[in-house]
C-alpha positions in Angstrom: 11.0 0.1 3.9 8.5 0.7 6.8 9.9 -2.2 8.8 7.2 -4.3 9.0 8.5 -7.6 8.9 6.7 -11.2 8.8 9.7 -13.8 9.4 8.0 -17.2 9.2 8.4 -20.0 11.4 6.7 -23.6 10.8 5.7 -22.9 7.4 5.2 -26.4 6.4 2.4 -26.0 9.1 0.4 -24.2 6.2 1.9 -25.2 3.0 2.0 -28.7 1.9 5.0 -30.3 0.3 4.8 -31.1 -3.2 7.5 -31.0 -6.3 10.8 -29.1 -5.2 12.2 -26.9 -2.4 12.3 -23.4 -3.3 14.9 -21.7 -0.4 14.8 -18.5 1.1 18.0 -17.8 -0.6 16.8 -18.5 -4.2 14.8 -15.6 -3.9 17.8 -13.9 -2.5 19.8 -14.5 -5.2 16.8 -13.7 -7.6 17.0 -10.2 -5.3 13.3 -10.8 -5.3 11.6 -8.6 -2.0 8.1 -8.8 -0.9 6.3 -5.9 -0.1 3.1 -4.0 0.6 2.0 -2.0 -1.9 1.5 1.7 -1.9 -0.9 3.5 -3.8 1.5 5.2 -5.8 2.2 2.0 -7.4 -1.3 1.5 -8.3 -0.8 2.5 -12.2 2.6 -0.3 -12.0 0.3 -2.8 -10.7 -2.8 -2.4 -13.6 0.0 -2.2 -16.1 1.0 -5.9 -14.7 -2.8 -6.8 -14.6 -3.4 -5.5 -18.3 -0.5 -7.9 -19.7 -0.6 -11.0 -17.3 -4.2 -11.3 -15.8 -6.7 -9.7 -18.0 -6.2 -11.6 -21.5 -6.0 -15.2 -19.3 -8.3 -15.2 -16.7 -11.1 -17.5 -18.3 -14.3 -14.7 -16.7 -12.1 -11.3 -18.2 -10.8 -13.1 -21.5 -14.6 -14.4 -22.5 -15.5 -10.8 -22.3 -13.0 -9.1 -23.3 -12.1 -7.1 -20.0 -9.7 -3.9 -20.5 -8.8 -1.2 -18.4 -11.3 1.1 -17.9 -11.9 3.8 -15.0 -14.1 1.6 -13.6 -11.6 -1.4 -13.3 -8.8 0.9 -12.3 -10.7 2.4 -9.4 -11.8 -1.1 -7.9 -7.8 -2.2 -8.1 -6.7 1.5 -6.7 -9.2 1.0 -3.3 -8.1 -2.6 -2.6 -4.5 -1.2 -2.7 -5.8 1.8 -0.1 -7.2 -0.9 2.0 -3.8 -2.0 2.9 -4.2 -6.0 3.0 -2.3 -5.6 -0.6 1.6 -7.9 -0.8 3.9 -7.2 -4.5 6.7 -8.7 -5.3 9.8 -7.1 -6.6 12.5 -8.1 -8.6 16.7 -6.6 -8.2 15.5 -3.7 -10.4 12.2 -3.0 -8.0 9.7 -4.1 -10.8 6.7 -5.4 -10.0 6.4 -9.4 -10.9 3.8 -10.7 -9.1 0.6 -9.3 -6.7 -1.6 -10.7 -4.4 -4.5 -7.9 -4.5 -7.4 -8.8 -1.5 -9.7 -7.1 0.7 -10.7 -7.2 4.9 -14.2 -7.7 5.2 -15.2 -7.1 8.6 -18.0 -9.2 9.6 -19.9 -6.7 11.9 -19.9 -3.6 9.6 -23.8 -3.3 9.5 -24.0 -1.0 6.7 -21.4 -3.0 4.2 -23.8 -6.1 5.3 -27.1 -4.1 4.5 -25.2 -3.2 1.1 -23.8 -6.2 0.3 -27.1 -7.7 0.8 -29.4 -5.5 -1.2 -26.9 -5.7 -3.9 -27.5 -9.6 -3.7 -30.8 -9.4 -3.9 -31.3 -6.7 -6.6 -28.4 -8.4 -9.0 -30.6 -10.4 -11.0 -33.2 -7.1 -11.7 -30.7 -4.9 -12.5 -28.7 -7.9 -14.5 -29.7 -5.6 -17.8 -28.0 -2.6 -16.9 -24.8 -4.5 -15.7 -21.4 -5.0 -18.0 -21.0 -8.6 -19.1 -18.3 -9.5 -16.9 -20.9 -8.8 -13.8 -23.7 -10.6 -15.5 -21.1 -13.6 -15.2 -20.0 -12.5 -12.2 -23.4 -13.1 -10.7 -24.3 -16.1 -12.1 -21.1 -17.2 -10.3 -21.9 -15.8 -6.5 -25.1 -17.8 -7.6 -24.4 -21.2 -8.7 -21.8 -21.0 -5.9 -24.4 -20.2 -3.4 -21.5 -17.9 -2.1 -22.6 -15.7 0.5 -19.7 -14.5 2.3 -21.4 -13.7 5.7 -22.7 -17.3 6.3 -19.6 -19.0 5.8 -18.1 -16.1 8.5 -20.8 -17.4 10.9 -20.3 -20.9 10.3 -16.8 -20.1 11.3 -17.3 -17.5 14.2 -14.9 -15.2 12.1 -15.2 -11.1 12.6 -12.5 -10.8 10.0 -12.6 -12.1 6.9 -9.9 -11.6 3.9 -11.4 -12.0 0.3 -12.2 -10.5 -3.1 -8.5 -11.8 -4.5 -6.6 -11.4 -7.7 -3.7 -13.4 -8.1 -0.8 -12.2 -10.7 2.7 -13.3 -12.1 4.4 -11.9 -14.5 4.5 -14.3 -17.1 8.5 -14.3 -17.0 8.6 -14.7 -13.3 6.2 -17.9 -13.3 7.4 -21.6 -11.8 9.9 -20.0 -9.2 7.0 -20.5 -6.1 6.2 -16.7 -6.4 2.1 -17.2 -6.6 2.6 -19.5 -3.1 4.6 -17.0 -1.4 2.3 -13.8 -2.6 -0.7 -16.2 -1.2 1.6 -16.7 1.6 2.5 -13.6 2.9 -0.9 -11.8 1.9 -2.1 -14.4 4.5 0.4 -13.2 7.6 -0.3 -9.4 6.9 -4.1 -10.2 6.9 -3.4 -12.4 10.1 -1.4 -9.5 11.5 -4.3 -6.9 11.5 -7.1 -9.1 12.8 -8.4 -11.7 10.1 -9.1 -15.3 11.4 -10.7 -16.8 7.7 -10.3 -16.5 4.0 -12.1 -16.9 1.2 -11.3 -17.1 -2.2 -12.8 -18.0 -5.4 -10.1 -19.9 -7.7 -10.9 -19.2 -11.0 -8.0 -20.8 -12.9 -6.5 -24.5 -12.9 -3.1 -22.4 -11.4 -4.3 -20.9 -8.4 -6.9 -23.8 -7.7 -4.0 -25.8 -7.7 -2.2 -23.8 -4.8 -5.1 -23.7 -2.9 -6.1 -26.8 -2.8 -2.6 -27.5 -0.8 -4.2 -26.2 2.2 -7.9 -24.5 1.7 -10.8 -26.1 1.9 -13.1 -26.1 -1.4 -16.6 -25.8 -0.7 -18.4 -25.7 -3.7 -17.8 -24.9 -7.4 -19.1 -24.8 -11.1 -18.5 -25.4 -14.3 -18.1 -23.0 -16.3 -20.3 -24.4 -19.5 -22.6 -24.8 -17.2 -23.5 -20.5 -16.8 -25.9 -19.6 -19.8 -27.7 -16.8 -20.1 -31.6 -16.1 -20.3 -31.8 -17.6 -23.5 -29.6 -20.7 -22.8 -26.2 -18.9 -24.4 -23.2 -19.9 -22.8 -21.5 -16.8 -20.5 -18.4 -18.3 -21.1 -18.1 -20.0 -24.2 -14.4 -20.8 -24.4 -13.0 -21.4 -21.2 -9.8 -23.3 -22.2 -8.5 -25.7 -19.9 -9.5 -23.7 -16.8 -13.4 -25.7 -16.8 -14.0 -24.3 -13.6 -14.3 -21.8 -10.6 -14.1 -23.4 -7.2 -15.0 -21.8 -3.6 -12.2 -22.2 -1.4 -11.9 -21.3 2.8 -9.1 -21.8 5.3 -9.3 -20.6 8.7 -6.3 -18.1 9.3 -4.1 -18.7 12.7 -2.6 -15.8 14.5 1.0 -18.3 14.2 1.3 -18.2 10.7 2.3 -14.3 10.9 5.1 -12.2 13.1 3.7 -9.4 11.9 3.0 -6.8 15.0 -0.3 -5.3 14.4 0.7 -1.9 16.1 3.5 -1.7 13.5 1.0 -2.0 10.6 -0.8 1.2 12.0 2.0 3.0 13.0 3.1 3.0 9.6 0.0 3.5 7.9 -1.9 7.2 6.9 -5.3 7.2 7.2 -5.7 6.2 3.1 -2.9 4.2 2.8 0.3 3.1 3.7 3.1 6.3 2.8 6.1 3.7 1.4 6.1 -0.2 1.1 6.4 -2.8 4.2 8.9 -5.3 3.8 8.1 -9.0 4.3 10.6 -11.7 4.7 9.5 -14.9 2.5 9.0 -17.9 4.6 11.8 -20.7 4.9 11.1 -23.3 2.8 8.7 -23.1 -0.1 7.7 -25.7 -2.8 6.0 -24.3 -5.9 3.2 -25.8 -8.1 4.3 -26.5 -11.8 2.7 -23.1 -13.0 2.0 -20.4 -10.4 0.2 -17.6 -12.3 -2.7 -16.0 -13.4 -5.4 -15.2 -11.5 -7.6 -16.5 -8.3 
């Protein structure tokens, strides 16, 4: 590994305790390994998203989401970014990610793009795929706009734009709280003081809701189109997306933010970072799916 190394202390000052203890040495014995992921996992990591996130996430399902050159870009430049955690069984496959993105607050032309995006989404809503047309109507009836809640908050740094996955044989051993977890210290680590996350599935609302705010959220019946069609007409038991924030503190991560760079190419980082999982963890019932 590239030696970067998060060792938690106080982790119960983040995570709340509920159901059992999952111990550091659990995932020892599982030989499961936390890492940042390199791009030349990226194809590993949209095989794991074609299987275990795609065909259950309520917004991809209802439309029939597959891989496509388009999807496999957007996954292949949040890994480049760097603020990417994986983690990896005895035999070093991939069962679970935590995929995310560092905004920062101050980048005046990502703003000005961001912005005319906004504003031109409903226009162009004809010429977009159906996942962004519901995509849209979600950022709407959320009222999301990232750079206001980064005000509100005096954050410069903001980490976002998540997809939560577990394999669907690695699920109820805490692995969606620990990705969440450790994504959190490595985005802590180079700079980030706020995160926010739409949950999109009854799983991952549930971790957040442990120790994120929710801000807002919507049912999903509730989206219909310009002729009163539902976007999503069979959302299952995930009913809902919710907004979620937590401010970020620079405690929660031992990560050295010279290490980060040091071991980083200008694209991406060259081999993965180890992480050490945090103490003491306690795991929802079902930790999959997506955010």
């Amino acid at each position: 590994s590239s030696g970067i190394n998060a060792e938690y202390g106080g982790a119960d000052q983040f995570i709340h305790r509920v159901g059992g203890q999952i111990h550091r040495k659990q995932f020892d014995i599982a030989g499961i390994q936390f890492l940042t992921i390199p791009l030349e996992r990226a194809e590993e990591v949209l095989e794991l998203l074609a299987v275990s996130y795609l065909p259950e996430n309520p917004i991809d399902a209802s439309v029939r989401v597959q891989r496509s050159d388009g999807f496999d870009a957007y996954i292949s430049r949040l890994i480049e970014k760097s603020a990417c955690v994986m983690a990896v069984d005895s035999e070093d496959k991939i069962v679970g990610v935590r995929l995310a993105e560092i905004i920062d607050v101050d980048d005046a032309l990502l703003k000005l793009t961001t912005s005319v995006q906004d504003a031109l989404a409903y226009v162009l809503s004809p010429f977009h795929s159906d996942r962004e047309v519901i995509h849209w109507a979600i950022i709407r009836a959320l009222q999301y706009n990232l750079y206001d809640i980064a005000a509100e908050q005096a954050s410069k740094r903001v980490l976002t734009h998540g997809i939560l996955c577990v394999a669907a044989g690695s699920r109820h051993m805490g692995l969606g709280t620990e990705l969440i977890t450790q994504s959190e210290a490595l985005a802590v680590a180079q700079g980030c003081d706020l995160t926010v996350v739409m949950g999109t599935t009854l799983n991952s609302q549930a971790i957040f809701r442990r120790s994120y705010t929710a801000l807002r959220s919507v049912d999903y019946l509730d989206l219909k189109d310009s002729n009163g069609g539902y976007l999503i007409p069979y959302p299952g038991k995930d009913t809902s997306c919710v907004l979620f924030m937590k401010v970020l503190l620079p405690q929660q991560s031992n990560f050295e933010k010279e290490d980060i760079e040091k071991d980083r190419p200008e694209t991406s980082l060259s081999e993965p970072g180890k992480i050490g999982p945090t103490d003491e963890l306690l795991t929802p019932r079902d930790e999959n799916k997506s955010m």
